[in-house]
C-alpha positions in Angstrom: 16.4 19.2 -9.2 17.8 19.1 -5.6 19.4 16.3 -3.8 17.4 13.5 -3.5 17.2 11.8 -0.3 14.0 9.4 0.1 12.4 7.4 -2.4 9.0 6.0 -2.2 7.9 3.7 -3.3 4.5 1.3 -4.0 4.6 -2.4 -4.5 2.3 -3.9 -6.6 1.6 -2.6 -9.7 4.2 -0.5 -9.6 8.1 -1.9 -8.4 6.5 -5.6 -8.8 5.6 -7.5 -12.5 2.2 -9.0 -12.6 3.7 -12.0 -12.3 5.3 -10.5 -8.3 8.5 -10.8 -9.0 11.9 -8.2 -9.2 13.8 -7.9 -12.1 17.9 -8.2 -11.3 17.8 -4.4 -13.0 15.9 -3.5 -10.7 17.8 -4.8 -7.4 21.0 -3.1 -8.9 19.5 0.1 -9.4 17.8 -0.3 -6.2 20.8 -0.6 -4.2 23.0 1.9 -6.6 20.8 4.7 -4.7 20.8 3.0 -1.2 25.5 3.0 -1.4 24.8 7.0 -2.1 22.9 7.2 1.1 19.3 7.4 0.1 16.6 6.4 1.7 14.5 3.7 0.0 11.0 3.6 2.1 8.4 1.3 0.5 4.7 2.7 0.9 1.9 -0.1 0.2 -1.2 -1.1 0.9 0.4 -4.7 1.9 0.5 -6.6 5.5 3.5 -5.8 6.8 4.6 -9.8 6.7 3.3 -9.6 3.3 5.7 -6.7 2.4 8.6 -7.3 4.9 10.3 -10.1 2.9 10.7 -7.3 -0.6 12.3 -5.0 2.0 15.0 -7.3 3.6 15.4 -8.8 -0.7 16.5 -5.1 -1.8 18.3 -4.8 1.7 16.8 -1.5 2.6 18.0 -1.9 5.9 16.2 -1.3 9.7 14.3 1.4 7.9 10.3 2.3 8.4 7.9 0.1 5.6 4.9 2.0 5.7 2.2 -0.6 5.0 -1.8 -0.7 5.2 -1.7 2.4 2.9 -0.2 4.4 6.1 -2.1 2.8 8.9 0.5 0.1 10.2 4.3 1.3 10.2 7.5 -1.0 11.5 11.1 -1.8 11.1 11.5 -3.8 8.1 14.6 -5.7 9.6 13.5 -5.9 13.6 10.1 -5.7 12.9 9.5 -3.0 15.5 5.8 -1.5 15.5 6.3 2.3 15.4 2.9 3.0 14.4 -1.1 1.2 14.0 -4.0 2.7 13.3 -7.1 1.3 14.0 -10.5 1.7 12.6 -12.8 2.7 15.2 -14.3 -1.1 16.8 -17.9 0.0 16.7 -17.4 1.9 13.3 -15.6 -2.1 12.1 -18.5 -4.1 13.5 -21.5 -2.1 11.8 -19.1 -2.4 8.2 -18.8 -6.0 8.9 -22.8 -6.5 10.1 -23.1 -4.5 6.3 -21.1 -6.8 4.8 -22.5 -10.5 6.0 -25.9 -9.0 5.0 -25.2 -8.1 1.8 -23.3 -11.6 1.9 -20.2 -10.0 0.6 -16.7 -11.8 1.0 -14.0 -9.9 3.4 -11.0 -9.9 4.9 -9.8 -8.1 8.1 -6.4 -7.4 9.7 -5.8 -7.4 13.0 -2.0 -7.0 14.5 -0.3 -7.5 11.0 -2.6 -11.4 10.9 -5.1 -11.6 8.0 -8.9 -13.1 8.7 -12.1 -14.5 6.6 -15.2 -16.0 7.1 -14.4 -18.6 4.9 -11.9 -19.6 1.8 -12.8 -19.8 -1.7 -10.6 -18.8 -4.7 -10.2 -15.0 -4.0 -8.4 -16.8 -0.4 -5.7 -18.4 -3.0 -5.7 -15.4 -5.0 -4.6 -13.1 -2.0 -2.5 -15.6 -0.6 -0.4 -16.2 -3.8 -0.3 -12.4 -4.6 1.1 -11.7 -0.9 2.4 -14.5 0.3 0.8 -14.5 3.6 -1.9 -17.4 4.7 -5.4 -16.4 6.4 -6.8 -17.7 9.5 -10.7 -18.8 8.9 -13.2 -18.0 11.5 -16.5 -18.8 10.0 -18.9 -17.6 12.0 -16.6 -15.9 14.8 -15.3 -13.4 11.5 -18.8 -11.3 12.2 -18.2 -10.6 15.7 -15.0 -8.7 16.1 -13.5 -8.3 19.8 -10.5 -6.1 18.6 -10.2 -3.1 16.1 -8.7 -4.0 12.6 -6.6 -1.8 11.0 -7.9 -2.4 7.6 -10.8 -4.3 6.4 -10.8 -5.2 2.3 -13.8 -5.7 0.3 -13.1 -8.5 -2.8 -15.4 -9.3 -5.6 -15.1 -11.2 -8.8 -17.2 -8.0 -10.3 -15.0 -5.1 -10.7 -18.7 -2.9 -11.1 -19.6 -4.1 -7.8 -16.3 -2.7 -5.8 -17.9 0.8 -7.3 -21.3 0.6 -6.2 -19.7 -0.6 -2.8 -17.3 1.9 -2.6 -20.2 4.6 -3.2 -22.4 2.8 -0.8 -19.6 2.8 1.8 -18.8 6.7 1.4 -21.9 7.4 2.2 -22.5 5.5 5.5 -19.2 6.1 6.7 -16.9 8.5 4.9 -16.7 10.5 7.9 -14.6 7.7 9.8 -12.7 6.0 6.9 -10.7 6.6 4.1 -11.8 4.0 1.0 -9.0 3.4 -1.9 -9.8 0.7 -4.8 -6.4 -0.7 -4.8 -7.2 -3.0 -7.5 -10.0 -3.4 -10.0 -11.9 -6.0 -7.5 -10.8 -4.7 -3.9 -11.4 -2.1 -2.2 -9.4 -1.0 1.3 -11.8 0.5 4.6 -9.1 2.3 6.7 -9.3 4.9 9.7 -9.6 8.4 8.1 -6.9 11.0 7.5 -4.6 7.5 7.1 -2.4 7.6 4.0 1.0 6.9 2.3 1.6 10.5 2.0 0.6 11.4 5.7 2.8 8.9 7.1 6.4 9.8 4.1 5.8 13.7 5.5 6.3 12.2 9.0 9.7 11.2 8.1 10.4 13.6 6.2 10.2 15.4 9.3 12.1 13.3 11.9 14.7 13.0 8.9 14.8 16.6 8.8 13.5 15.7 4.4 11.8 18.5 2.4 9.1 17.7 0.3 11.4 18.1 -2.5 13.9 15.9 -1.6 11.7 13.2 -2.3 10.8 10.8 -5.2 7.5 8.8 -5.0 6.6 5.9 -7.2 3.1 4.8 -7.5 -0.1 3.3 -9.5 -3.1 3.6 -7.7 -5.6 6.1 -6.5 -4.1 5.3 -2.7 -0.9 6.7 -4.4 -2.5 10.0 -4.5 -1.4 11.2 -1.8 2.8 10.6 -2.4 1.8 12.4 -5.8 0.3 15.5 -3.9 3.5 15.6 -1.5 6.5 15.9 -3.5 6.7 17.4 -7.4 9.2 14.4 -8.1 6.1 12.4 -8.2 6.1 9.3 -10.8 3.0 7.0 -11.9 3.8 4.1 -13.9 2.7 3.4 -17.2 -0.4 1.4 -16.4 -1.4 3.0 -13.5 -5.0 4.4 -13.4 -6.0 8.0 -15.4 -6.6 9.7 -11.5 -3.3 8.3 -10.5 -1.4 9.5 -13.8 -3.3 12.9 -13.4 -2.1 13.6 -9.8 1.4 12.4 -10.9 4.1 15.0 -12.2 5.7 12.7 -14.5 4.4 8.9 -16.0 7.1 6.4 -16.5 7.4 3.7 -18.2 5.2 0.4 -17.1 6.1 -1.6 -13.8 6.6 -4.7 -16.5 9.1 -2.8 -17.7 10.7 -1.5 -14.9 9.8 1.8 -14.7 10.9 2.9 -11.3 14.3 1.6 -12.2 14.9 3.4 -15.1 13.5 6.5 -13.8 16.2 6.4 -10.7 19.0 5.3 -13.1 18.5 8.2 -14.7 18.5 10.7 -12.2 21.5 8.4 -11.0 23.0 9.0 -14.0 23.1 12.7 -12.7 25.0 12.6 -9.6 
């Protein structure tokens, strides 16, 4: 195994409980890699705002959090924008014009704020989970006047994120890139936008082989860490195409997988 010197790693699901919280194991194992100079860079399909606050608790530094599953990249400490990709405006308004005839319940992100249409509980649901609050629109949600860099599809129904997910791949899985991030939502972003796409730009301003590199993960927008580096990790409970893409399954995030899977190789320096 060669020197590592980047981890990746997912949020939810996979470094966080259920219940969204860090174990103190964790933390110390956490910053036992960061004093032997190695890049912690959390990948996640989070707001920034939503993710910032995990980055500045493990004290990764001024360091890149890619977020929006690889669309919207900044400085975790300063908070600099280095990188936000938008869906295409028109491509946006004909999903949302889908959407509010089908009268399904959405959520779109524009500059790192979240909007909806209206609240109900999947609004406190969100909010809880991520710590952010959403700005309603009612009727103004339908007509967008900037691009989004992600727009999320939630439903109580599980079976319905799959229909809507096929549906959506074939009207416009030529633009976008859809990921089910959990049972209930699924993600719209740009196409060609990804976790792994935007850890192999580092990896090349950092002057970071592929093999240098640990990812962590859970979820089928997880894939693409998994296919980057063969130090590739998918928790315990992550899904059967995440786990098949993955080199190795660890323990469950409840558990602390990630941790004990860096201890070890700690454990080896």
């Amino acid at each position: 195994m060669n020197a590592i010197k980047m981890i990746a790693i997912d949020l939810d699901d996979t470094l966080l409980h259920d219940d969204i919280s860090l174990s103190p194991y964790t933390i110390d194992v956490l910053h036992r890699a960061l004093e032997k100079g190695i890049k912690i860079v959390i990948a996640t399909g989070r707001m920034f705002q939503s993710a910032q606050s995990w980055g500045q608790r493990i004290g990764i530094g001024d360091v890149p959090m890619i977020c929006y599953t690889g669309a919207y990249i900044a400085l975790c400490e300063s908070g600099r924008v280095i990188r936000n990709e938008t869906l295409d405006l028109s491509v946006a308004q004909r999903i949302l014009d889908m959407g509010r005839e089908t009268g399904r319940y959405m959520q779109v992100y524009i500059d790192d704020e979240l909007y909806i249409p209206f609240r109900d509980e999947r609004t406190d649901i969100y909010e809880w989970q991520c710590g952010v609050k959403a700005h309603v629109l009612s009727d103004d949600f339908w007509n967008l006047s900037k691009a989004p860099t992600k727009i999320l599809f939630f439903e109580r129904d599980p079976a319905v994120i799959l229909k809507l997910k096929a549906l959506m791949a074939e009207k416009f899985g030529t633009v976008t890139d859809l990921y089910i991030s959990k049972p209930n939502l699924l993600e719209v972003n740009k196409k060609g936008v990804s976790k792994g796409a935007a850890v192999r730009y580092f990896c090349e301003k950092w002057n970071i082989s592929t093999d240098e590199i640990m990812a962590f993960g859970n979820g089928d927008n997880d894939i693409s860490l998994f296919q980057l580096t063969p130090w590739s990790f998918a928790v315990g409970n992550a899904t059967e195409a995440a786990k098949h893409e993955a080199h190795f399954v660890t323990d469950t995030n409840n558990h602390d997988g990630v941790a004990k899977t860096i201890a070890e190789f700690l454990g080896r320096g």
